[in-house]
N, C-alpha and C positions, 0 to 999 in steps of 0.2 A: 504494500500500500504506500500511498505517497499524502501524509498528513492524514486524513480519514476519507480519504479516496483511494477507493480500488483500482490500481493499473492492469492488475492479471490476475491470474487462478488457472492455477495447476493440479492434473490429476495424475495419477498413477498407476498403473497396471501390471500385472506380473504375470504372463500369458503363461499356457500350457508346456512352453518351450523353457519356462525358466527365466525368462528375456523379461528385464524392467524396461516397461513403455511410459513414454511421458506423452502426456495433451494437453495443450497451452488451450482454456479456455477462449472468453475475449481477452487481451493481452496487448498492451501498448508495445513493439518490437524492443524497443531496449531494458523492458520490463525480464523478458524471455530468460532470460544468460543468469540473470540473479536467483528469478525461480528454482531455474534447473541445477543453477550449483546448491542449492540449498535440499538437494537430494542426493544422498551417497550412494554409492557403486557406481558399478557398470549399469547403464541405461540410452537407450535413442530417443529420439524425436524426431518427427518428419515437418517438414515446415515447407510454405511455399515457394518455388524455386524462382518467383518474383520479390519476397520478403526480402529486401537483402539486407535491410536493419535487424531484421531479428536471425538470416544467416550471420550475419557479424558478431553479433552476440553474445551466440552459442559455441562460435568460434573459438571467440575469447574466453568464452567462459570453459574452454578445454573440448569442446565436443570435435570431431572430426568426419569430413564428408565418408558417407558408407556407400550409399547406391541415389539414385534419380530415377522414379517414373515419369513418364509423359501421361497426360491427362487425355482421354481422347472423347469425342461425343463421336458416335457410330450411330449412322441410322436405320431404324428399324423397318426391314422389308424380307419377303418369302425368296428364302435361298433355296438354290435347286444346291442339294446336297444331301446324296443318297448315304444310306448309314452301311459304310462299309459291310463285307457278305460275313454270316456268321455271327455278327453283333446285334443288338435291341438294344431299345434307346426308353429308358421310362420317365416318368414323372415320380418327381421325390418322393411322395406318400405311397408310392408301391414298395420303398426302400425298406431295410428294414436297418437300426441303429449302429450296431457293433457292425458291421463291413463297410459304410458311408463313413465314419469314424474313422477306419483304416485307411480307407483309399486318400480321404483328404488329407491324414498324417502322410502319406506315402507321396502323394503329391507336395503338399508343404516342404517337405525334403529337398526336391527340386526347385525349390525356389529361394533366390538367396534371401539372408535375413530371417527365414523363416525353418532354416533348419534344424533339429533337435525336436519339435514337438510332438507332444505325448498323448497317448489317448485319455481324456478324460470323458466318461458319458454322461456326467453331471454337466459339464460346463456345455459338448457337444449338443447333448437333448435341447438345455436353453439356448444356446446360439443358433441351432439350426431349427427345429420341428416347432419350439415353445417359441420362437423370436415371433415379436411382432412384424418382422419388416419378409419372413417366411411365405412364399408365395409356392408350392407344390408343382405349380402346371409350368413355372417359368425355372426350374430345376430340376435339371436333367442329369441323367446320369444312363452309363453305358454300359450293359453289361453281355459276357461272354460265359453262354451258360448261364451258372450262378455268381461266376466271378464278375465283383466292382473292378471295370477298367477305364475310366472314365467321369468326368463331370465339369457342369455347365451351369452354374448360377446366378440367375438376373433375382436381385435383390427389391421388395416396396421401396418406396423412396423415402426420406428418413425427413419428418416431418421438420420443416424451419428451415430446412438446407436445398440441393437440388430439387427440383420437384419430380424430375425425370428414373426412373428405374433404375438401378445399378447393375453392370455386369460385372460381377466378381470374379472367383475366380474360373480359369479354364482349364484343365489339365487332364492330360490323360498319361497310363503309364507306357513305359520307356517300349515298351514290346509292341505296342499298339501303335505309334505316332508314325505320320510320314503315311496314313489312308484316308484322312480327309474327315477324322470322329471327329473333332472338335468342332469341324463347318458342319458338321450332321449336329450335335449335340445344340449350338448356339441356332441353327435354324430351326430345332423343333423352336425351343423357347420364342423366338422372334415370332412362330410363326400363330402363336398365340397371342404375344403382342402387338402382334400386325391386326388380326382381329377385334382387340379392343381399341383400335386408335391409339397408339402408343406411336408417335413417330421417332424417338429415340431416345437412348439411355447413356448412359456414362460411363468411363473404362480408364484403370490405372495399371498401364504395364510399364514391367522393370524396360530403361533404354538399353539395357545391354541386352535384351533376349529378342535376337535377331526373328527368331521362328514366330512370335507371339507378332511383333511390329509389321512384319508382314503378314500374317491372317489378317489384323485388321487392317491392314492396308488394302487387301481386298474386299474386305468388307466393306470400303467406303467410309471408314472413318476419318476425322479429321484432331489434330491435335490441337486442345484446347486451353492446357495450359500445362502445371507440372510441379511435379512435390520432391523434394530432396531430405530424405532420411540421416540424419548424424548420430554416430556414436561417442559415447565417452567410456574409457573403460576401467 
């Protein structure tokens, strides 16, 4: 605070990876660096990669660059994008909890930043099936047999913020990729949100994953803006 005015507010998080996350509420930029020293350990914060008072900050305040998403708005339209032969494509609620669990730990792997996380089905059940922002028919997932190889999740929109859907994350495992699951998986989804009048949703992939930048590069998306992640260790 600055006299009995509030410049920021800081929250805290310690995901299933072990990882302390930091979220700078509203937050005046040079308010940021103070907060977050005023937390010990190892912990990141993603901040916007237009900020550059509150990248300076965090700077100084010891944190160092880790990775950059690009921000993209992708519009939403009926992809011709057949589900690879031998695979099926469902909708979340056919799912059942303990193997959606795994595959998304199994995928989180592959994603930098995100490595090390643990199944937890307490935290999973609430973030995924119990979340409010949980939409079933716009969450797809791929499977081989009974085997989880696959998933595709367009997020409600989180009320105050975008108004638009979110597409989270997209991932399929390493044996599968390079047949075209993930344009099958994202087009069931769209292809539901093309029906309710949804003309486009919102997408944050890492800039170094060449393979993701180009999917939505054919998708039509366009980059919108972009968030840079720092670590202090």
């Amino acid at each position: 605070g600055e006299g009995e005015r509030v410049v920021g507010a800081l929250h805290t998080w310690r995901g299933p990876d072990g990882r302390q996350r930091l979220y700078c509420g509203v937050c005046r930029a040079d308010a940021s660096g103070t907060l977050a020293g005023a937390v010990g350990g190892e912990c990141s914060v993603q901040v916007g990669a237009g900020d550059l008072a509150a990248l300076a900050a965090l700077r100084a305040a010891g944190f160092a660059d880790l990775r950059a998403e690009h921000e993209y708005t992708v519009p939403v339209a009926r992809l011709a994008a057949a589900v690879p032969a031998g695979l099926r494509i469902v909708a979340a609620d056919q799912t059942e909890l303990e193997p959606l669990m795994l595959l998304d730990c199994a995928i989180r792997a592959c994603i930098p930043g995100a490595e090390g996380w643990q199944p937890d089905p307490v935290w999973f059940r609430e973030e995924t099936y119990d979340s409010p922002f949980f939409d079933s028919l716009t969450y797809r997932v791929a499977l081989d047999g009974e085997r989880y190889v696959g998933l595709a999740r367009v997020w409600r929109p989180v009320p105050g913020r975008d108004p638009r859907p979110v597409l989270g994350c997209v991932g399929v495992l390493a044996d599968y990729r390079r047949r075209g699951l993930a344009r099958a998986m994202i087009g069931a989804a769209f292809a539901v949100l093309h029906e309710r009048g949804v003309a486009a949703v919102t997408a944050e992939v890492d800039t170094a994953n060449v393979a993701s930048n180009a999917l939505f590069a054919r998708l039509g998306a366009s980059v919108s803006g972009g968030t840079i992640e720092l670590r202090r260790g």
